[in-house]
C-alpha positions in Angstrom: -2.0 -34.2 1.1 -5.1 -35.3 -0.8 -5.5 -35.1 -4.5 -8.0 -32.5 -4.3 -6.1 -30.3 -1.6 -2.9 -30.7 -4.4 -4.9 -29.3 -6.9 -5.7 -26.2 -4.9 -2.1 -25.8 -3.7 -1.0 -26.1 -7.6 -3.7 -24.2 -8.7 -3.0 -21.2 -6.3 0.5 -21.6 -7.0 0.3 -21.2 -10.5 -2.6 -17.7 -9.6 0.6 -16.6 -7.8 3.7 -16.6 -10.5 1.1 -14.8 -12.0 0.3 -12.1 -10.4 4.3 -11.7 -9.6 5.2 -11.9 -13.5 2.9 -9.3 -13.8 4.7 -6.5 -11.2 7.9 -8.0 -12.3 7.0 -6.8 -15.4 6.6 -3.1 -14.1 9.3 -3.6 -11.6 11.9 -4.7 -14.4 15.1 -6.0 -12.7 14.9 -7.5 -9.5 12.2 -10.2 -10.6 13.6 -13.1 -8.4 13.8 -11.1 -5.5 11.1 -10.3 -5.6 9.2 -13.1 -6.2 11.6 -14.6 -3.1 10.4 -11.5 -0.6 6.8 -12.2 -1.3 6.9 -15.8 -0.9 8.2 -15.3 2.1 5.5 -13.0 3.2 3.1 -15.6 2.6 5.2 -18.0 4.6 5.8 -18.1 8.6 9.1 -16.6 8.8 8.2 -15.9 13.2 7.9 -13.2 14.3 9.5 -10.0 12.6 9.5 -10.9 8.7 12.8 -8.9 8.2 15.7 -9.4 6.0 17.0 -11.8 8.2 14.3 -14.5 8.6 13.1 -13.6 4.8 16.9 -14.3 3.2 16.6 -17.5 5.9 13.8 -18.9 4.6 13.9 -18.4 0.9 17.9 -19.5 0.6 18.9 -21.3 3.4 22.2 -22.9 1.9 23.2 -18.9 1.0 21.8 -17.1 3.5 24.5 -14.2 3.8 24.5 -13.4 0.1 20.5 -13.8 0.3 20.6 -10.9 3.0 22.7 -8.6 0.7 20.6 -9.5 -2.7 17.2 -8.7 -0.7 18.6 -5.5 1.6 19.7 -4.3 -1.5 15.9 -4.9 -3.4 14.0 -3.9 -0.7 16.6 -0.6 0.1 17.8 0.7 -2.9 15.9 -0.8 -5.6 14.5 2.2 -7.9 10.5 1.2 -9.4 7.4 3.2 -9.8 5.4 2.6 -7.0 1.9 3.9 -8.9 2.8 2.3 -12.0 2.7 -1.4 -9.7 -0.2 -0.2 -7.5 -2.2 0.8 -11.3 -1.2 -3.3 -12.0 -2.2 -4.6 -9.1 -5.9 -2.4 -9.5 -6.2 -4.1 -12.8 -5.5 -7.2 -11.5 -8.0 -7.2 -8.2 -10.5 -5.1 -9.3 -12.1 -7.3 -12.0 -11.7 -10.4 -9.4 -13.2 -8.0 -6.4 -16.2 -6.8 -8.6 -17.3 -9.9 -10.2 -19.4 -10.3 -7.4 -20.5 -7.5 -6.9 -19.9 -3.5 -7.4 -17.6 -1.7 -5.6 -19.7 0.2 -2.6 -17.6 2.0 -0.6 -14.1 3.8 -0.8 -12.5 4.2 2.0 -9.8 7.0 3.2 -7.8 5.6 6.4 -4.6 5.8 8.4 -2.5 2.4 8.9 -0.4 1.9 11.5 2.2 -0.4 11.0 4.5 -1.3 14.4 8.2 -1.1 14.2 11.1 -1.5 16.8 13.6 0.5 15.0 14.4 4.0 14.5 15.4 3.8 11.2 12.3 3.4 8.7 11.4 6.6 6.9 8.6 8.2 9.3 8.8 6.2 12.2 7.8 7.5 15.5 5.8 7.5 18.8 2.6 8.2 17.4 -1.0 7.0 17.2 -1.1 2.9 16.3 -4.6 1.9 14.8 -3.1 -2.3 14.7 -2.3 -1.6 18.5 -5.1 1.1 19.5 -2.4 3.3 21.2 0.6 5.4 20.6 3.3 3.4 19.7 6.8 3.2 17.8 5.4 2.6 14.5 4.6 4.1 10.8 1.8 5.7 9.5 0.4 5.5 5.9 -2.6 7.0 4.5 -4.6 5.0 2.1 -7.4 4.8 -0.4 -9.6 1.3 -0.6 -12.0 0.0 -2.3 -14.7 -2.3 -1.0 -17.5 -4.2 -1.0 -19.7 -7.4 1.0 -17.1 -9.6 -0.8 -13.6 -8.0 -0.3 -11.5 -4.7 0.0 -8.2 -3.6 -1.6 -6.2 -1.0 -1.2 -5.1 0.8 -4.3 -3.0 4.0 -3.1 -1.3 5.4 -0.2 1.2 7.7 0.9 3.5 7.2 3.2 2.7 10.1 6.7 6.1 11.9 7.7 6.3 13.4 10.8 7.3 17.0 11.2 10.3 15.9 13.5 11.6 13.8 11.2 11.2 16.5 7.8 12.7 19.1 10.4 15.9 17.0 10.8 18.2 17.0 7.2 20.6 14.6 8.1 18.4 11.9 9.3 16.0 12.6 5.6 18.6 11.8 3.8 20.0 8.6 5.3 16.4 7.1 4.8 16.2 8.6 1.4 13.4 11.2 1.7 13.7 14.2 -0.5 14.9 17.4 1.2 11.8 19.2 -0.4 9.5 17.5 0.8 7.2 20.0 3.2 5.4 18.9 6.1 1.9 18.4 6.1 -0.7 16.4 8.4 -2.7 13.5 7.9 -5.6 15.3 7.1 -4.2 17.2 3.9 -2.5 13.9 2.8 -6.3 12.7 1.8 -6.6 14.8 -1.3 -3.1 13.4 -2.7 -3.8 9.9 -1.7 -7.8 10.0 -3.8 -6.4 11.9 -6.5 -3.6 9.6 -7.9 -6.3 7.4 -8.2 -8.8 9.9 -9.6 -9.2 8.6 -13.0 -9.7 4.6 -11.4 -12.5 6.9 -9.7 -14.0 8.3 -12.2 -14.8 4.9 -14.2 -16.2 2.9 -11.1 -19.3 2.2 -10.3 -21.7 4.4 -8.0 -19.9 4.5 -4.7 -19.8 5.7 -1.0 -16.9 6.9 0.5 -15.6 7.8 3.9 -12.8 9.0 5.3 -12.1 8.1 8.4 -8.7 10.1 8.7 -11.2 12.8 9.6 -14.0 11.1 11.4 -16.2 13.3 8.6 -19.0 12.3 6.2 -18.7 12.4 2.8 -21.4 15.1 0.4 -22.7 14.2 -2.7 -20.9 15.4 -5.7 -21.7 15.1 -9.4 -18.3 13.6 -11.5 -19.4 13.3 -15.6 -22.7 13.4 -15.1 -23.1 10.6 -12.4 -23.8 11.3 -8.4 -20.9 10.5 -6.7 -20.2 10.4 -2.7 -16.7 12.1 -2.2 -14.7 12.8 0.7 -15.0 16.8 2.4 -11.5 17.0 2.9 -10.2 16.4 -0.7 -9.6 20.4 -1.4 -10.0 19.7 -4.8 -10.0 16.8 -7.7 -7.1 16.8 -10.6 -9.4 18.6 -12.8 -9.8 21.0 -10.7 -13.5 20.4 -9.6 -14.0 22.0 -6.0 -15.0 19.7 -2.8 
């Protein structure tokens, strides 16, 4: 390794601890592991980065008791999941529009494959990653974009009707038993409006949502024209869509 590729390896080791000192800070206990899981999502850990490979790769001499401390993290770890994804906007979004502006906000589904039957909201359904129906998950997000980079900053996790229809199964993965069913499509106002107020002070913006293949209409949010999404059925403060 040359001098100058050393400097870049320190260098974007040291932007690293950072940014994991920073959610560690919202997370609270739980800061090694999870400064070990995301290490190893950064690392080749083949194909399926699971507990297995991940507790493999990050403790090799202590593997088994790696397994439990990381299955335990991952599983039944208790955090705020908007309080991180709030950090991690204040982290990015200075970086992302230093360039230039945010231009576009953008509502989408992720697929995200899976061979188990297990993960909350798994099912044979449509797969964007694999452009079919597939054994997989489904999360609705909200990102933020321009020429120079995108980032997601909310999402919400899509639950099937089968799955919110079966008790027993809820509960082994931890869901909520009140939890009502909804489609994708009404998950779109929930997923913009928990990050309304990140919103509100952004620059001028265009956003689509391509949950619903629709255009977005002009709207006007403290004064300033904004392009929101038709299918948000209202904002927190209650201003119509």
């Amino acid at each position: 390794m040359s001098k100058t590729e050393r400097g870049l390896a320190e260098e974007s080791e040291k932007r690293f601890v950072g940014f994991i000192d920073r959610i560690g800070r919202i997370i609270g206990k739980g800061y090694e592991k999870l400064y070990d899981y995301c290490s190893a999502l950064c690392l080749d850990v083949g194909e399926r980065k699971s507990m297995e490979p991940i507790a493999a790769t990050t403790a090799p001499d202590r593997v088994s008791a790696q397994h439990q401390a990381i299955h335990h993290f991952v599983s039944n770890s208790s955090w705020d999941d908007e309080a991180v994804l709030a950090e991690v906007r204040d982290y990015a979004i200075p970086a992302i529009t230093k360039h230039a502006p945010v231009a576009v906000w953008i509502v989408d589904d992720t697929g995200i494959p899976k061979k188990g039957k297990h993960s909350a909201g798994v099912g044979h359904q449509y797969c964007g990653q694999l452009g079919k129906r597939a054994n997989c998950q489904v999360a609705v997000t909200l990102s933020v974009a321009n020429e120079h980079a995108s980032l997601p900053i909310a999402y919400r996790l899509y639950l099937p009707e089968d799955w919110l229809g079966d008790i027993d199964r809820c509960e082994r993965a931890g869901i909520p038993a009140e939890i009502p069913f909804e489609n994708q499509t009404a998950y779109c106002p929930q997923t913009n409006s928990c990050s309304f107020e990140c919103m509100r002070t952004a620059g001028n913006a265009h956003l689509r949502c391509r949950v619903r293949q629709r255009c977005c209409v002009s709207r006007s949010v403290d004064g300033m024209e904004r392009s929101v999404c038709r299918c948000r059925s209202r904002y927190d403060d209650g201003m119509a869509c």
